[in-house]
VOFI-777274 format. One line per 2 residues: for each residue x, y, z of C-alpha. Coordinates in Angstrom, 2 decimals. Each point is the difference from the previous one (the first is absolute). Example, Ala and Ser with C-alpha at 12.3 -4.5 7.8 and 13.67 -1.06 7.14 Angstrom:
# VOFI-777274
12.30,-4.50,7.80 | 1.37,3.44,-0.66
This chain:
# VOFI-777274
-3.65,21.86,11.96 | 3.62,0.07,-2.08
1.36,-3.13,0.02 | 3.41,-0.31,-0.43
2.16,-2.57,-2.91 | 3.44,-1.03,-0.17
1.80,1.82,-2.93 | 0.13,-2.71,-1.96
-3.29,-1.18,0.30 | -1.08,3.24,-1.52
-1.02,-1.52,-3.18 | -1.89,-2.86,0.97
-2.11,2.24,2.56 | -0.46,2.36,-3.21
-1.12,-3.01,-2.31 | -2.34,-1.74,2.26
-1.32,3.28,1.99 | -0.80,1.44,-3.89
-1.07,-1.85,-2.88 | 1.82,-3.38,0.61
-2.14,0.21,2.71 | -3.45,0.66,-1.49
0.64,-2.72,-2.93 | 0.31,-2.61,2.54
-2.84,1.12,2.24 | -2.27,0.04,-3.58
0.89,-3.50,-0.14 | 0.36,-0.90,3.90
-2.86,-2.65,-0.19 | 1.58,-1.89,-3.02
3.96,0.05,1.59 | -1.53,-1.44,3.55
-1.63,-2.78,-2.33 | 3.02,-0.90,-2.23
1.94,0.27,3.22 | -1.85,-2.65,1.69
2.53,-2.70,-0.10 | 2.73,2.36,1.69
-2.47,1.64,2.53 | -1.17,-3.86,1.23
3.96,-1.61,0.05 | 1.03,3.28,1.99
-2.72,0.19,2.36 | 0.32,-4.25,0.86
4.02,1.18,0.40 | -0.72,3.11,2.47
-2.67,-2.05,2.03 | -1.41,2.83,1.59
-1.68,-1.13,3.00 | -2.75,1.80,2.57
1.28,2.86,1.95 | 3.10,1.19,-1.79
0.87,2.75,-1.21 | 1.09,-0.24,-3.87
1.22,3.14,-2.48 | -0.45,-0.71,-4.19
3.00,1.94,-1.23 | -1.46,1.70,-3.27
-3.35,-1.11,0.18 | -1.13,1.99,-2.98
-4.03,-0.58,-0.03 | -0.41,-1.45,3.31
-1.39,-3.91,-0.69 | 2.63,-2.07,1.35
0.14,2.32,3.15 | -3.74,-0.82,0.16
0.53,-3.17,-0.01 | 3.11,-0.48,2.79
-2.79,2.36,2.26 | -2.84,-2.70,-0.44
3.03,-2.13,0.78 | 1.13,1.81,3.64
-3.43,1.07,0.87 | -1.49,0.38,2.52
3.07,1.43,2.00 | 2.99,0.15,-2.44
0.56,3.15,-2.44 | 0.77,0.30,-3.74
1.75,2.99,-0.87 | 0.23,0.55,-3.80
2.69,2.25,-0.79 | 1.03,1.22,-4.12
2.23,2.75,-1.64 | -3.26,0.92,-1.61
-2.93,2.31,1.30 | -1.40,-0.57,-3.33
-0.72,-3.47,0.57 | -0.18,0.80,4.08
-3.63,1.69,-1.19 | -1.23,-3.77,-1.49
1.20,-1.87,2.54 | -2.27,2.25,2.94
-2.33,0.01,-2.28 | -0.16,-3.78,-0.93
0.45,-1.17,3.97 | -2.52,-1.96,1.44
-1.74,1.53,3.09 | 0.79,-1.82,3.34
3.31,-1.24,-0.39 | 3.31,1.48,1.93
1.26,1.28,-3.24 | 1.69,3.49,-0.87
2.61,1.37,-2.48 | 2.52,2.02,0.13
1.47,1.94,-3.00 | 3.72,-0.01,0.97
4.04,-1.04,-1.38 | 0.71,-3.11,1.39
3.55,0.92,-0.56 | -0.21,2.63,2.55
-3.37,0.40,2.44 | 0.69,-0.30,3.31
-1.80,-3.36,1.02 | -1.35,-0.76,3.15
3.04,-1.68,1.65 | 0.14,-4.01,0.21
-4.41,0.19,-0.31 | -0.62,-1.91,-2.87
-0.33,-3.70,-0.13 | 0.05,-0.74,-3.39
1.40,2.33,-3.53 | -1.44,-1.30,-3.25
-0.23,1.49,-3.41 | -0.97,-1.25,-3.19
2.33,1.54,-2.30 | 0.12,3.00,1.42
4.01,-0.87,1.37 | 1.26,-0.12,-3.76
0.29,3.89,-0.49 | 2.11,1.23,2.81
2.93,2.23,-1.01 | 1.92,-1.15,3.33
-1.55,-3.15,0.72 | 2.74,-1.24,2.85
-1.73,3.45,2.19 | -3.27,-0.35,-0.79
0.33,-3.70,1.42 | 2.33,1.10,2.88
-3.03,2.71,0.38 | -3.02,-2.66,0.21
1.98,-1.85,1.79 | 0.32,2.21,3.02
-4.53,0.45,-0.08 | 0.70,-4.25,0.38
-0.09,-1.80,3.56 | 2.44,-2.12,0.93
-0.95,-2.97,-1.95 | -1.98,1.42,-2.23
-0.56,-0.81,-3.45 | 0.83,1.21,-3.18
-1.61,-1.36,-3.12 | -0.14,1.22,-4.13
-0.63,-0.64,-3.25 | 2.39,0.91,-2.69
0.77,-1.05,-3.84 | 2.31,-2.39,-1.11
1.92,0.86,-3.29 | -1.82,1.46,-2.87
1.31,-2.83,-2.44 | -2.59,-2.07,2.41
-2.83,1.83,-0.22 | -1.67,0.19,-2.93
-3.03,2.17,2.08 | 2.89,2.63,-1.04
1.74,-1.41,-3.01 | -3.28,-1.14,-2.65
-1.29,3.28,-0.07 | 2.98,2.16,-0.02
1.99,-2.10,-3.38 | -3.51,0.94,-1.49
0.04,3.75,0.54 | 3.57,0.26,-0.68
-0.79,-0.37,-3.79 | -2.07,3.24,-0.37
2.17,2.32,3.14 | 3.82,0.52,0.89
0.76,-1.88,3.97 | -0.45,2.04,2.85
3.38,1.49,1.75 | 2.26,-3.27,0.90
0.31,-0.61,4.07 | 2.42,-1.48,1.65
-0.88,-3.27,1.90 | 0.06,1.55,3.07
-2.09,3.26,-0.60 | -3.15,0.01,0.99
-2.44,-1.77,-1.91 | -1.64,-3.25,-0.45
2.86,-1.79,0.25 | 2.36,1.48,2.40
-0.01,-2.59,2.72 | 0.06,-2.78,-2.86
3.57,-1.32,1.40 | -0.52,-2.04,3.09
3.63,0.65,0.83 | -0.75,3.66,0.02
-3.62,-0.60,1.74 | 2.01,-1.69,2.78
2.86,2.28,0.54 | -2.35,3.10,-0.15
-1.85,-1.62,3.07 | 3.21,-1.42,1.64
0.74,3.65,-0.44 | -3.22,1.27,1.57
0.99,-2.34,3.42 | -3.07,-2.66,-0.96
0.32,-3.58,0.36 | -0.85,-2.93,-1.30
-0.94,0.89,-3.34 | -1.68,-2.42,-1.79
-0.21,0.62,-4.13 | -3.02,-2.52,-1.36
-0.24,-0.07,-4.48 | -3.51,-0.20,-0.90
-0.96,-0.47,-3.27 | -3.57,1.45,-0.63
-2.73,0.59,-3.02 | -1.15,3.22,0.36
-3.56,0.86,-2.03 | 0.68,3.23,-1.73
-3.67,-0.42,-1.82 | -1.24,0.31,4.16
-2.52,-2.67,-1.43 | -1.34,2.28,-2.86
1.76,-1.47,-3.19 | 2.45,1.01,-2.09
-1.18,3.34,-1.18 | 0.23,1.15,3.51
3.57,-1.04,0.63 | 1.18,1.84,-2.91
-1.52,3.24,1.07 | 1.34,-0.82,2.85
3.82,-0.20,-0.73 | -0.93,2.99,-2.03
-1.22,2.31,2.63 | 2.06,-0.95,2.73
3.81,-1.50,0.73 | 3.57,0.88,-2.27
-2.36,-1.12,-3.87 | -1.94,2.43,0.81
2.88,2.48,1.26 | 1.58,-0.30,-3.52
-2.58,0.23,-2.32 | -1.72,3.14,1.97
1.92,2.41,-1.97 | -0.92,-1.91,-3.42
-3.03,0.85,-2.80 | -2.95,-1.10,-0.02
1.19,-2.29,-2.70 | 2.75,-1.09,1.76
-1.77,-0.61,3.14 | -2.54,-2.53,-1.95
2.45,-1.53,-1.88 | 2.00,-1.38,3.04
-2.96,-0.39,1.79 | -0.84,-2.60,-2.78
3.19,-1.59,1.02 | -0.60,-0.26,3.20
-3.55,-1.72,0.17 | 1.60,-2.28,-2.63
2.82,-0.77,2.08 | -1.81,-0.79,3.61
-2.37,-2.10,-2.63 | 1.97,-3.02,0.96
-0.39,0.28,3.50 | -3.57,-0.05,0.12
-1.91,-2.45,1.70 | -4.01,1.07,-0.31
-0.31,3.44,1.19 | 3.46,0.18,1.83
3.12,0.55,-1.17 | 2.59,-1.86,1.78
3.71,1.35,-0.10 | 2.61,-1.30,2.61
1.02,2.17,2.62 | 3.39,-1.10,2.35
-0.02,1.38,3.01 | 2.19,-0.05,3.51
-2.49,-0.75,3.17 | 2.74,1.72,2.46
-0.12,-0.60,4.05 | 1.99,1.42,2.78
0.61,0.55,3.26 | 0.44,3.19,2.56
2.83,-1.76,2.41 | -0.73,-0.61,3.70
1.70,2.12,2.22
């Protein structure tokens, strides 16, 4: 079936539905394990509770939608919906038999939602790369009930994350920086600003927004030492993005740099970097 994309969504339906896409689902088992510490703060934020009915806006490989369908069982519904068939393929593959789960490859942005079903929106990230994020939240919002509840997680600024920053300064010794953004492009950090994160939902018609800083540790070893988190940053994320177009040399020069600059961050066989994040809650008005 042809699914339809905003215009200017075009390119992030093109990254993650080609090989964006198929990097991350490589690697889907290790992001759901460095992701951890988001996946748990967002999921005690949502509070998904039996019987509702709960959509995971860009879902990518399907975990955390597993896990809000244990959560509603037996009579609520998860509905996993992402940009990316690519990714769409793990997730069905991946789900656990017996829970009310499906996904749906779709544009938030755009797909007609079931009107005022939904009891619950979440996404884990997923928010951060909408072209026009004001309509895709004035679209969720109308697959909300009255009441219903809205609930993300998004990065703070990059100077706060070193999960970002560490690796990057490395690489950008041995490759030129990727194409500048603009704060509000979409990105990692496009919903940074919580003056912008509330007006964009003001915007949308939701209320009651609620912006919660967390300050995390994210494991990019996933537990398996430092080794693994610098192949890591180099197969996956903006490092890797720069240097892809590099030598050979090149490519194990900075990636010499790298494992020598996560070095002080590791704590046994993980590798700790700080990751700031926005837990962000809100609500569908009653009518």
């Amino acid at each position: 079936m042809s699914v339809s994309f905003h215009p200017d969504n075009a390119a992030q339906a093109e990254f993650w539905g080609g090989a964006g896409g198929a990097r991350w689902a490589e690697r889907q088992d290790y992001h759901d394990r460095v992701l951890r510490p988001v996946t748990d703060r967002l999921l005690a934020a949502a509070n998904a509770t039996r019987g509702e009915r709960v959509i995971d806006v860009g879902c990518g490989g399907g975990a955390m939608t597993a896990e809000i369908a244990a959560e509603v069982a037996p009579d609520g519904e998860a509905i996993g919906l992402d940009i990316s068939d690519v990714l769409l393929t793990l997730a069905r593959r991946r789900a656990p038999a017996g829970l009310p789960l499906s996904f749906l490859h779709a544009d938030a942005t755009i797909h007609e939602l079931p009107l005022a079903r939904a009891d619950l929106v979440v996404s884990r990230f997923g928010v951060m790369f909408f072209a026009d994020p004001a309509r895709a939240f004035m679209n969720l919002r109308r697959g909300l009930r009255a009441g219903g509840r809205l609930a993300f997680a998004c990065f703070r600024e990059a100077n706060l994350n070193p999960y970002f920053i560490a690796p990057l300064r490395a690489a950008l010794r041995h490759a030129p920086p990727l194409p500048e953004t603009g704060p509000e492009d979409p990105g990692p950090f496009s919903l940074a600003d919580e003056a912008r994160v509330r007006r964009i939902l003001g915007a949308a018609g939701f209320a009651e927004t609620r912006v919660a800083p967390h300050d995390l540790e994210l494991d990019v070893a996933a537990g398996q030492g430092l080794d693994a988190a610098a192949a890591a940053v180099m197969s996956y994320g903006p490092a890797s993005r720069m240097l892809q177009d590099q030598s050979k040399a090149v490519r194990a020069a900075a990636s010499a740099d790298i494992r020598a600059a996560l070095a002080p961050y590791a704590r046994g066989d993980s590798v700790l970097l700080g990751g700031a994040i926005w837990i962000v809650t809100a609500t569908n008005p009653m009518e």
